[in-house]
C-alpha positions as CSV (number, residue, x, y, z in Angstrom):
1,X,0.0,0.0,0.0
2,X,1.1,3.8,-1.1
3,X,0.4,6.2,1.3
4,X,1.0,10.0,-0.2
5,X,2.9,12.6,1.8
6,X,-0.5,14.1,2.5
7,X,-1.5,11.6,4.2
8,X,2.2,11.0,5.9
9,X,2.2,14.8,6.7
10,X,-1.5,14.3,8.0
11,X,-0.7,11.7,10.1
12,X,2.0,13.1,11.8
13,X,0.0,16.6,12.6
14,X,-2.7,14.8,14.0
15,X,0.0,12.7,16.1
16,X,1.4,16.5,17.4
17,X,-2.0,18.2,17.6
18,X,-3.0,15.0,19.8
19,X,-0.4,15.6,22.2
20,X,-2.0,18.1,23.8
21,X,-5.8,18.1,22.4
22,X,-7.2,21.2,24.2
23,X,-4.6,24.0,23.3
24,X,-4.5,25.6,19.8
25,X,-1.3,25.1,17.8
26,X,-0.3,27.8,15.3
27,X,0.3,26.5,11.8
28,X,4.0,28.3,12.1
29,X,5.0,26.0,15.3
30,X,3.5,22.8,13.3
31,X,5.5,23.8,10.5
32,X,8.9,24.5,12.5
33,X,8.3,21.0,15.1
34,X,7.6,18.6,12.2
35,X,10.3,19.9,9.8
36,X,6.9,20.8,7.3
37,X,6.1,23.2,4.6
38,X,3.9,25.8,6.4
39,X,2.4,26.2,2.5
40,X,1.8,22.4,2.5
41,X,0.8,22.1,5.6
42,X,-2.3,24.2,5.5
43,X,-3.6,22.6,2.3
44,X,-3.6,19.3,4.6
45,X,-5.1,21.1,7.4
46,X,-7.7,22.3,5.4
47,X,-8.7,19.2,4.0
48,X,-8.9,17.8,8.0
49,X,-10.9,20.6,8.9
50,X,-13.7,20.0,5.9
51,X,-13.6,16.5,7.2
52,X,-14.1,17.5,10.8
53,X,-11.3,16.5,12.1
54,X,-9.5,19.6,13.2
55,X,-11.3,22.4,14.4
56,X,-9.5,26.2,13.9
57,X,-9.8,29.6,14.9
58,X,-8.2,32.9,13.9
59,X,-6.7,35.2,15.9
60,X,-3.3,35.9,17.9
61,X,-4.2,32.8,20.6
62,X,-5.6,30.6,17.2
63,X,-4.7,28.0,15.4
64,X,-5.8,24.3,14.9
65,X,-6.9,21.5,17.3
66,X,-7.8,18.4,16.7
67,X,-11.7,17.2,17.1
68,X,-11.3,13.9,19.1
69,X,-8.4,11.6,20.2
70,X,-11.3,9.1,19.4
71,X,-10.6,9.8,15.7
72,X,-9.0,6.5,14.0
73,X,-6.3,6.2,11.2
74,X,-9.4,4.9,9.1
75,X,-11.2,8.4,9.2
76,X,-7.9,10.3,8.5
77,X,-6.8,8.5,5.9
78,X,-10.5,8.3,4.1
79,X,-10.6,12.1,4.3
80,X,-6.6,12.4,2.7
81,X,-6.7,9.5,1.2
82,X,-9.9,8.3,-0.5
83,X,-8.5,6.6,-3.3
84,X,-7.4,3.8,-0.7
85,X,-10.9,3.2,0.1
86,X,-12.4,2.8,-3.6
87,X,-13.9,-0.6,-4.5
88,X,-12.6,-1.8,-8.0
89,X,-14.1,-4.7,-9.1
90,X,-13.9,-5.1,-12.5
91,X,-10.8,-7.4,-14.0
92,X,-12.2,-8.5,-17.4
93,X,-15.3,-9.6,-19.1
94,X,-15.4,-13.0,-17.5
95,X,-18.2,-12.2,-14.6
96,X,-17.9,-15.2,-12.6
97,X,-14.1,-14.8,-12.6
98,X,-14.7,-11.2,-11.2
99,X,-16.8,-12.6,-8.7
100,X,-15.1,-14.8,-7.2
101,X,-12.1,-12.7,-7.4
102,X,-14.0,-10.1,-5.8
103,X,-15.4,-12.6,-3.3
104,X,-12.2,-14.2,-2.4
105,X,-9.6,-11.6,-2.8
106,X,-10.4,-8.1,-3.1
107,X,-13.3,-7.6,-0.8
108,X,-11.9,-9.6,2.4
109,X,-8.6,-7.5,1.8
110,X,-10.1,-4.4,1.8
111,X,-12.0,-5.5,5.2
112,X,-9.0,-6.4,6.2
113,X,-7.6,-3.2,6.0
114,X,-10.6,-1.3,7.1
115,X,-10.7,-3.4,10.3
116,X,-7.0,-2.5,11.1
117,X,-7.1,0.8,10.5
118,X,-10.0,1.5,12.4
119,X,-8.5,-0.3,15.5
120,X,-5.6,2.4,15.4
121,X,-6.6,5.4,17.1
122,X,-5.2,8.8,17.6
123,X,-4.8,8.4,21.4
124,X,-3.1,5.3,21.0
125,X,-0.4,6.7,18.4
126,X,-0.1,9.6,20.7
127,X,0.8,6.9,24.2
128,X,2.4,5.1,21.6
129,X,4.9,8.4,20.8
130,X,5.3,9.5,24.4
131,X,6.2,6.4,25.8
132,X,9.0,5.8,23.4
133,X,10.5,9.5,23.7
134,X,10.3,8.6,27.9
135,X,12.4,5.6,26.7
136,X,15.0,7.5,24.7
137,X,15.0,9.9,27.7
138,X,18.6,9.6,30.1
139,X,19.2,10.9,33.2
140,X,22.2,12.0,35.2
């Protein structure tokens, strides 16, 4: 599976806005954290918002936060990445060839992804991220 930088660079703001869901991050600290294109970044933030998954607001305290830490990798990646999520079934002119391919292969692979990627949530990439940065963390 191909996943675009859009929905790489989607990923990972959700990861960073996730970290702490209740304060609003300015695009500009996104952009310098992550290493991002501020210019790319908004087009991807953009797209989250019209899929409700970042809510924004303008103004010297604004910026974006995300909608819910309930939000899974299935609903980020359907709103940045719908063409993972299209079902095509057609792979000739033999119909009960595409059936059963569609029967046997294609259909319980595409369940198969849906199911994982709807078990991943943003919370659990976010524990996932802080406990391995605890990890790497030494004391003297």
């Amino acid at each position: 599976m191909r996943i675009s930088t859009k929905g790489r660079y989607g990923l990972a703001v959700m990861v960073k806005l996730g970290e702490d869901p209740t304060q609003w991050v300015p695009i500009s600290k996104l952009s310098q954290e992550l290493g991002l294109s501020k210019l790319y970044l908004e087009q991807v933030l953009s797209l989250l918002k019209n899929g409700n998954l970042v809510q924004s607001t303008k103004g010297p305290q604004g910026g974006y936060r995300i909608s819910s830490v309930q939000t899974t990798v299935y609903d980020l990646l359907s709103v940045l990445e719908p063409s993972l999520f299209e079902h095509e079934t057609s792979v000739g002119s033999n119909t009960d060839l595409e059936h059963m391919l569609t029967d046997h292969v294609f259909m319980p692979m595409q369940n198969s992804l849906d199911q994982t990627l709807k078990s991943i949530t943003l919370e659990s990439l976010v524990e996932t991220t802080k406990h391995k940065r605890e990890a790497m963390m030494f004391y003297i």
